[in-house]
N, C-alpha and C positions, 0 to 999 in steps of 0.2 A: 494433281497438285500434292498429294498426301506421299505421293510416291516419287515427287521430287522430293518432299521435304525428307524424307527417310534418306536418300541418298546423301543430299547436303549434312543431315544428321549425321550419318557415318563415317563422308571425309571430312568436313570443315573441325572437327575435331581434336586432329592432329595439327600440331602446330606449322609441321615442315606442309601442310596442303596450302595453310593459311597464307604461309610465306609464297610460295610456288605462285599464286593466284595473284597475291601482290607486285609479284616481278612482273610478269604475265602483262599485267595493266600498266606498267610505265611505257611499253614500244605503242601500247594501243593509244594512252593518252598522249603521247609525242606526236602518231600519226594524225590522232581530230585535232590535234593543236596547227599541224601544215594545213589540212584540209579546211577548216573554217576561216584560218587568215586568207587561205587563197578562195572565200568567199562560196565555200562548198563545192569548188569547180577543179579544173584537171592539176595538178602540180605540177606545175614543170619538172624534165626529168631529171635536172641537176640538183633541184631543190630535195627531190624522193634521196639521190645518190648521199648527198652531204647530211640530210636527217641518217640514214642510217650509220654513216658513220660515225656519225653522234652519238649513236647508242651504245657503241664502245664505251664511252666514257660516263653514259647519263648513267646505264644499269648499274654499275660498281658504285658510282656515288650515292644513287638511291639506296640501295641495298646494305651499305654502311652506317648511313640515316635513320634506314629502318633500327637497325638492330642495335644504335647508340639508345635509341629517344624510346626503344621498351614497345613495338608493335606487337609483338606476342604475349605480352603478360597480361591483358585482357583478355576473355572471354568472350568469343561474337555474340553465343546464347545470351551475354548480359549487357552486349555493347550500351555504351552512356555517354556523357558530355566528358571525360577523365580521356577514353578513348579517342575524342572526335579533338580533343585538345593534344594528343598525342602525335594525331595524324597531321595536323596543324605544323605541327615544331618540327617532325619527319619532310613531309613537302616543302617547308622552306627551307629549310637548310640543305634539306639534299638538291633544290633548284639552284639554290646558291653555291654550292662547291660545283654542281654541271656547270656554271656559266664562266666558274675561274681554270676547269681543266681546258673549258671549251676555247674560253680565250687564250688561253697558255699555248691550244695548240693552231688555234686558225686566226685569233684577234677576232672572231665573232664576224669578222666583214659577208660570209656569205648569208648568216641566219638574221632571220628579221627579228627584232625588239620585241615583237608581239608572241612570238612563239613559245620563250621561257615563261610567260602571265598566262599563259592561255596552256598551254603544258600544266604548270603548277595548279592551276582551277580545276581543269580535267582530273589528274591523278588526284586531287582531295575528294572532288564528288565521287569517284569512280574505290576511294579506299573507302572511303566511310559511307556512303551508298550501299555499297554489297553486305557488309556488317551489319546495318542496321537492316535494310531487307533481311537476313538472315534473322533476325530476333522477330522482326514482325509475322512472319513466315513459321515461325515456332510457336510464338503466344495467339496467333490468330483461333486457334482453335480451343482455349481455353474456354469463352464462354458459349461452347457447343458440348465441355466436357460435363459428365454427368453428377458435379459437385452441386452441395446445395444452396438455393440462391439466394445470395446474403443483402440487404439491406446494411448498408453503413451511415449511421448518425454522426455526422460531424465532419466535415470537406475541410479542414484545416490540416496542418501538415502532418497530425498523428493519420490522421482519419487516409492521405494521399499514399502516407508510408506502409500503412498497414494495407491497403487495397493492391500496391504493388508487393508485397509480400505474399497477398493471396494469389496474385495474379503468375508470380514466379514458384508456387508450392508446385511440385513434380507433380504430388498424388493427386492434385483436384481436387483436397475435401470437401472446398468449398470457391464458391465465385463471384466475385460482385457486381452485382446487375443496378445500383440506385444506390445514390448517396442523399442525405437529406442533411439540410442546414440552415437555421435560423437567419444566417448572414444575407440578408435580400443583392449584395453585388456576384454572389458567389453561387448562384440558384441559376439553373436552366445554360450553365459551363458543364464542362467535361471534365475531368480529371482520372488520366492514362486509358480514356474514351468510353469511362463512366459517367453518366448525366447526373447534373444535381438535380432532382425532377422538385424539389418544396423545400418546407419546413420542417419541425417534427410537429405540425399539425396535418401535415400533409400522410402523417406515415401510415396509417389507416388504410387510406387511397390507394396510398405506394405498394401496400403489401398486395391487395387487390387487382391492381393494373400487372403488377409484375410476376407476379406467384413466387410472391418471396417468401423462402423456409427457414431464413435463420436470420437475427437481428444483431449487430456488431457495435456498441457503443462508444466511438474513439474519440474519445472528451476528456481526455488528463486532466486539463485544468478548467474542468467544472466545476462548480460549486454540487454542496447536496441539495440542495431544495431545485435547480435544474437537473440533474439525476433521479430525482423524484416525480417531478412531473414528465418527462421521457420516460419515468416505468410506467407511470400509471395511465400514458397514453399506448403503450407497447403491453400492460400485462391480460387486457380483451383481446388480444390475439391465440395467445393460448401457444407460442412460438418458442424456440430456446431462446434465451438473451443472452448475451456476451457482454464483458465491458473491460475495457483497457486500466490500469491502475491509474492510482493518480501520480502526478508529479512527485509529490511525496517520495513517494515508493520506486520511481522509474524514471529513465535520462528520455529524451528524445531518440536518443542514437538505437536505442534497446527498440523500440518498438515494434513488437512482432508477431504475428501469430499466437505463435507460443503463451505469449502474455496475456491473451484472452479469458475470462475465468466468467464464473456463473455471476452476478448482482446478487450481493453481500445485504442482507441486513442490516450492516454498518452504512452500508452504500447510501442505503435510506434513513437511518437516525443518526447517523454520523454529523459531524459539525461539521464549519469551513475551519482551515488549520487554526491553531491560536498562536497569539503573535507572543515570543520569549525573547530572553536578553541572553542569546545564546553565549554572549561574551563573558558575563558576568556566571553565568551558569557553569563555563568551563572553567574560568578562572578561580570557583570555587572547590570542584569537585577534581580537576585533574591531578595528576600525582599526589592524589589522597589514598589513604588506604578505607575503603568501603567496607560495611559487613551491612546485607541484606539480611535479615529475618523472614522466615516464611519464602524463601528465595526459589523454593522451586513452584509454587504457587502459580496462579494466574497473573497478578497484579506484584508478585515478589520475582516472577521469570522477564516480566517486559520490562523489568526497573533495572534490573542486572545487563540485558538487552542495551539498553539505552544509556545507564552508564558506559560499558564498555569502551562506547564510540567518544566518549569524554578522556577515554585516557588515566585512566585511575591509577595510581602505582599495586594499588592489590584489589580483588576483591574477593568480601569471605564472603560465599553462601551459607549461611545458617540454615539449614532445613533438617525438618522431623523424618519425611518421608525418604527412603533410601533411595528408591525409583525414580522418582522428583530429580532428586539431588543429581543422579547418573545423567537424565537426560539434560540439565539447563550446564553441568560440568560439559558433559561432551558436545553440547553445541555452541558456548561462546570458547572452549578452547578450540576449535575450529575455524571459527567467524573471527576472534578478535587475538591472533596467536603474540602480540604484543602486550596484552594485559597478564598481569599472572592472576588465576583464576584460585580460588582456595575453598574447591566442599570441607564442609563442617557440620557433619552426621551430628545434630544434637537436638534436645527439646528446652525451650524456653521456660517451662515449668517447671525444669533442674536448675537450681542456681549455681551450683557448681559446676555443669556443665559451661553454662555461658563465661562462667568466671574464667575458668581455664582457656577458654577461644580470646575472651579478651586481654589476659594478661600474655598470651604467647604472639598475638597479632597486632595488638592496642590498636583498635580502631579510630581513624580520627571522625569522621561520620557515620552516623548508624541510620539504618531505615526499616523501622518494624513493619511487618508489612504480615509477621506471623497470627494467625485468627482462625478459632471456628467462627460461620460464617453462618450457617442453615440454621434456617429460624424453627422451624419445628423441629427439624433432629436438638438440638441444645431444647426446645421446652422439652422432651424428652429425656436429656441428659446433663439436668442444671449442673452438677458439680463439676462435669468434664470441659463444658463451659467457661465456666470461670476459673478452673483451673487454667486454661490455655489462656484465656484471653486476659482476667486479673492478675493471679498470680505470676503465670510468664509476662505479663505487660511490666509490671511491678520488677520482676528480679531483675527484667534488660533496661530498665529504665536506672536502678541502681548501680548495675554496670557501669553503666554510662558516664554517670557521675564520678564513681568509683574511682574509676581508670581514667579520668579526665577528657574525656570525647570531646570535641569542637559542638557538634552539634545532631542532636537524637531528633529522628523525624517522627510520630506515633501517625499512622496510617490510621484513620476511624470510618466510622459510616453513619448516613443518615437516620439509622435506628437508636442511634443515641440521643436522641431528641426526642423527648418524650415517650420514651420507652415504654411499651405494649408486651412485649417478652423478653426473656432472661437475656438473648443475644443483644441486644438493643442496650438494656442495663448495664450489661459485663464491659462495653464497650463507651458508655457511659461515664462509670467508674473508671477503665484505662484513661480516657480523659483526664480527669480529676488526678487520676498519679501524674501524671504527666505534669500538671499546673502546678501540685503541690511541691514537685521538687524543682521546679523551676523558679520558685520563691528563694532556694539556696542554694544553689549549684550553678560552679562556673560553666557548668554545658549550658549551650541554648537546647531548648525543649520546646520542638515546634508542636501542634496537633494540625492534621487536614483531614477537612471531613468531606466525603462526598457520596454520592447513589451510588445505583447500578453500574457494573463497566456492561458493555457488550459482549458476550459471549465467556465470559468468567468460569470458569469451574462450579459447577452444584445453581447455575442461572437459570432462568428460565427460558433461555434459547436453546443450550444444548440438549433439554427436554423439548421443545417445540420440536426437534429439528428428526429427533428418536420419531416421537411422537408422528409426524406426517411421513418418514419414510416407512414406517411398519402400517400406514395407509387411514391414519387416527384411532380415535377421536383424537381432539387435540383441546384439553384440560385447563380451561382459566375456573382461578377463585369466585370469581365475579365481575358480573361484567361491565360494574364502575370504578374497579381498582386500576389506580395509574402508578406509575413508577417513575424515576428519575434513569437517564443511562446517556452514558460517554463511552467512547471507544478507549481500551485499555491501553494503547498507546498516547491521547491526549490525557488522561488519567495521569500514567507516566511522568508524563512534561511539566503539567505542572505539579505534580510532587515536586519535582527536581526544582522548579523556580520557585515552589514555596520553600524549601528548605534554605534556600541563599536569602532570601528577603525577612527572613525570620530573625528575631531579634533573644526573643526568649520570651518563652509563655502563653502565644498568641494561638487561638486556635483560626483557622484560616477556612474559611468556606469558598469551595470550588462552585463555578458558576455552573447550576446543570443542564440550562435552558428549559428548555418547555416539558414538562411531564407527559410523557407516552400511555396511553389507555392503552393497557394488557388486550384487551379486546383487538385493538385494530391492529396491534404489532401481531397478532396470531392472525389476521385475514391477512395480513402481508407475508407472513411467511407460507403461509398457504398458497398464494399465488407464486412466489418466485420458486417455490417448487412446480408450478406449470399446473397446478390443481386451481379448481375453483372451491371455494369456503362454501360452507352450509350444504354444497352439490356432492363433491368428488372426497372433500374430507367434512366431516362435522365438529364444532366446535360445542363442548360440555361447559356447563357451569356446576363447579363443586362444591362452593361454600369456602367460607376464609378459613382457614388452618389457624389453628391454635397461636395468640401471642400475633397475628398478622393483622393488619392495617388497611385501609384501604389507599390510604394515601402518606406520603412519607415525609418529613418536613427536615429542612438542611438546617434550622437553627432555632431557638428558644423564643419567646416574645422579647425575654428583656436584653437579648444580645442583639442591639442593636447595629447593624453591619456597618461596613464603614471601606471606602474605598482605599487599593493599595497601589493604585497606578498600574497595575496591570489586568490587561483585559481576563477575565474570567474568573477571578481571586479578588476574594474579600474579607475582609477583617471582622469577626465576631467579637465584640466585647463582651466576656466572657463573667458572668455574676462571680461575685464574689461567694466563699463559703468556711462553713467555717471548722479551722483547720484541725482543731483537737479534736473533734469531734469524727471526719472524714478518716483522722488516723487511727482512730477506736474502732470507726466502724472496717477499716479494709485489713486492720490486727486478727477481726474477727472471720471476716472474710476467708482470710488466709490460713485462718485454723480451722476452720468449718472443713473447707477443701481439703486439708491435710490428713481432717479426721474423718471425712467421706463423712460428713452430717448437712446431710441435703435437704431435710428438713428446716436443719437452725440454718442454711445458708437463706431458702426462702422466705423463712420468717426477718431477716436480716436485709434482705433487698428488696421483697414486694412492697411493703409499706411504705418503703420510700424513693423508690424508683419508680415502681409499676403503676399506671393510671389507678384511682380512686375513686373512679365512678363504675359502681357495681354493676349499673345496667348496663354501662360498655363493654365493661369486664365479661357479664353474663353474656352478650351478643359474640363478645369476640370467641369466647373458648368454647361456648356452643356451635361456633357454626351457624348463629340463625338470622346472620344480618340478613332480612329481605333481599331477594333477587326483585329487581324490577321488570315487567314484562316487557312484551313489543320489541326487545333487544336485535 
């Protein structure tokens, strides 16, 4: 068998074999077309005499047929329904012009009625028979090749797509031996003569029963808390995981191999998509001219990212870093070569600098998104803190005004909320500029404030992630500290629809869902590294760092939230304060910084910003809040 199939391998190949074979079989299918009408018994000899002469005329017909209606432009290796529908339009109409030469030359009176329908049946089975023999005859030995044997989660059509994809790989990486699927009508079928054999309760079993080595998750459009429980029944196996992207991200048509990647940590704390008025969103920001702040950033690179595909007439990247800057220019001038893209090498804590970007570009929407960010480095380095984050907060918000902007976005975070260290305070404060010149200026001046994104620059995943490949420890504060975290593309999105719904003034709080305990998101990253926690890596408790928290809060007591009709986004009403006062105090601010007097800066924000209870105070900059045992 192996040694026919190398044969067939070598000639069917070439197209002039494929043809040759085809001709081949119309005298044959002519002949069982007389032989069966005349009831599998002898032919009469005039009936043999008048079929052959027939073939004078059937062969040229067919063969015209063929090579109108495209028999060669398929592949046998790959023959499908595209082919056998080819072959289809080929046999009839070539049976049909035989029956008009045929008449033209004898009036049909010697051949019986039944032999062109019984001709035309034969030559379809006998074209598209050998073809597909030829593909079954080639894939049959796939799951004997020595690829590893994959488990496929999900029988639905990514799940059938991607199985025949593995199925058609040259190399054999891999093969699929069991598919598992929830769907109880679709359990203990076959798909391309793969078994559904369960559910993904079953998959335990499956891996057991079959000695399965690799697991393939093709569920585009699952939710995460179903992605969650599929790891967490898949991560006691100790196996690779795979998983297809979501719809989001991927068409149906793409669905390949290739598209396979490791389960993301977003995978598991990631939300279901959020629902936007994409219309109102574009109608906003298209053929605007944009300038991003902090634009080569984490949360400054996916906002540029996601404008693009809105269509903006310009957009300026405002960045500090030169590095930054080179890579987010050379990847949307790539990706979006219809937007005109504009680096703008500058720092926010120059006023001049910005003055000059915006008097030569006049932005009509601005998106600060520029920040130190790292909570112990800034309690280390108070004035370069607030230099970046007030003062540069302060001079682009002025801008803004300045030059008359439609509308300034101030990007903030949940450490402005009862701030615990300078980063938290400074960010605080940009707040409070923000509100104050929105009391007089025709810009609207939004504020959004939100947690953690996923995977952020200076976060504590791309440390987790260091952290377990150099083989641990893997370093939490403590093991009751939780945090807030979104994926830095829903992050994105609704920036962009709070800045359209934004009226002037409001500061806006993004919905974060549920608070993640730092403890279990490092048992999860431990595991989708294919390690087990406490065993293969170990997890330290260090004690809280300077100015840190244990828990993070998105808004004040007295800012009572308030709904804004859209899902995830809420309206904080925002205390009132009072203004001469605010403007004395960020006068001072601004001088302190100027004058490098770190001291009078401190004396200037802690008393009124920082917690004023000493014993928290004393626990927190200590390090000595209690660990709790038994963790």
């Amino acid at each position: 068998m192996q040694k026919l199939q190398l044969i067939l391998q070598k000639y069917i190949k070439h197209q002039w074999t494929a043809a040759l074979h085809d001709i081949l079989v119309i005298p044959i299918a002519w002949s069982l077309a007389y032989w069966v009408r005349y009831n599998f018994d002898v032919v009469p000899t005039g009936m043999i005499e008048q079929g052959i002469q027939s073939l004078l005329y059937i062969i040229p017909a067919q063969i015209i047929s063929y090579w109108y209606f495209g028999l060669y432009r398929g592949v046998w290796r790959f023959a499908s329904i595209p082919d056998f529908i080819r072959i289809l339009k080929a046999t009839c109409v070539g049976v049909s012009l035989s029956i008009i030469l045929l008449y033209a030359v004898s009036n049909l009176a010697t051949i019986p009625r039944t032999i062109p329908i019984l001709y035309g049946l034969f030559l379809i089975f006998m074209l598209s028979g050998s073809r597909f023999a030829y593909r079954w005859l080639r894939d049959r030995d796939i799951y004997r090749s020595a690829g590893k044997r994959v488990l496929i989660v999900g029988a639905g059509r990514a799940g059938e797509i991607l199985a025949r994809e593995i199925r058609q790989d040259c190399n054999h990486v891999h093969y699929p031996v069991a598919f598992v699927d929830d769907d109880k009508n679709k359990q203990n079928r076959e798909i391309h003569g793969v078994r559904v054999v369960g559910g993904v309760a079953d998959i335990i079993g499956a891996i057991q029963k079959y000695s399965i080595q690799a697991i393939f998750i093709a569920l585009p459009s699952a939710n995460n808390k179903q992605i969650q429980a599929i790891f967490d029944v898949c991560q006691g196996t100790q196996l690779p995981v795979r998983i297809l992207p979501k719809f989001d991200d991927i068409t149906l048509d793409k669905v390949g191999v290739e598209l396979l990647r490791e389960v993301s940590i977003d995978d598991l704390l990631g939300r279901d998509p959020v629902s936007l008025n994409w219309d109102s969103i574009s109608k906003s920001l298209s053929n605007k001219t944009i300038l991003v702040s902090g634009g080569g950033g984490s949360i400054g690179s996916e906002l540029c990212r996601q404008l693009c595909q809105l269509s903006p007439q310009n957009l300026i990247i405002f960045e500090q870093s030169e590095f930054n800057l080179y890579e987010i220019e050379r990847e949307l001038k790539a990706q979006c070569k219809a937007v005109t893209v504009i680096p703008y090498l500058g720092d926010v804590a120059i006023s001049q600098s910005l003055d000059e970007c915006f008097s030569k570009y006049k932005p009509d929407i601005v998106f600060h998104a520029a920040a130190y960010k790292h909570v112990p480095m800034l309690e280390a380095n108070i004035r370069e803190g607030f230099n970046n984050n007030v003062v540069g907060s302060n001079n682009i918000i002025k801008m803004a005004d300045k030059h008359l902007c439609e509308t300034f976005v101030l990007v903030s975070t949940d450490k402005a909320v009862n701030p615990t260290n300078y980063m938290g305070a400074s960010k605080r404060i940009s707040e409070q500029c923000c509100q104050l010149m929105s009391q007089s200026s025709k810009t609207k001046f939004v504020t959004i404030r939100f947690g953690n994104v996923l995977g952020s620059a200076g976060s504590v995943i791309p440390l987790f992630k260091e952290q377990i490949s150099n083989g641990g420890p893997v370093t939490v504060t403590h093991p009751e500290i939780v945090r807030y975290f979104m994926t830095i593309k829903e992050a994105c999105q609704l920036i962009m629809q709070s800045a359209v719904i934004g009226k002037g003034g409001e500061i806006f709080v993004l919905d974060m869902g549920k608070p993640v305990l730092i403890k279990n998101l490092a048992e999860k990253m431990i595991r989708l590294s294919g390690k087990i926690p406490y065993d293969d890596i170990n997890i330290e408790y260090t004690g809280l760092r300077p100015g840190e928290k244990l828990y993070e809060e998105l808004f004040y007591d007295e800012e009572k939230l308030k709904s804004t009709g859209f899902d995830k986004i809420q309206l904080a009403n925002s205390a009132s304060m009072d203004l001469k006062h605010f403007q004395n105090l960020l006068s001072n601010i601004i001088s302190a910084c100027e004058n490098y007097q770190e001291q009078e800066l401190i004396e200037l924000v802690k008393p009124r910003y920082l917690s004023q209870n000493d014993a928290d105070l004393a626990l927190i900059n200590n390090n000595i809040i209690p660990i709790k045992q038994n963790y």
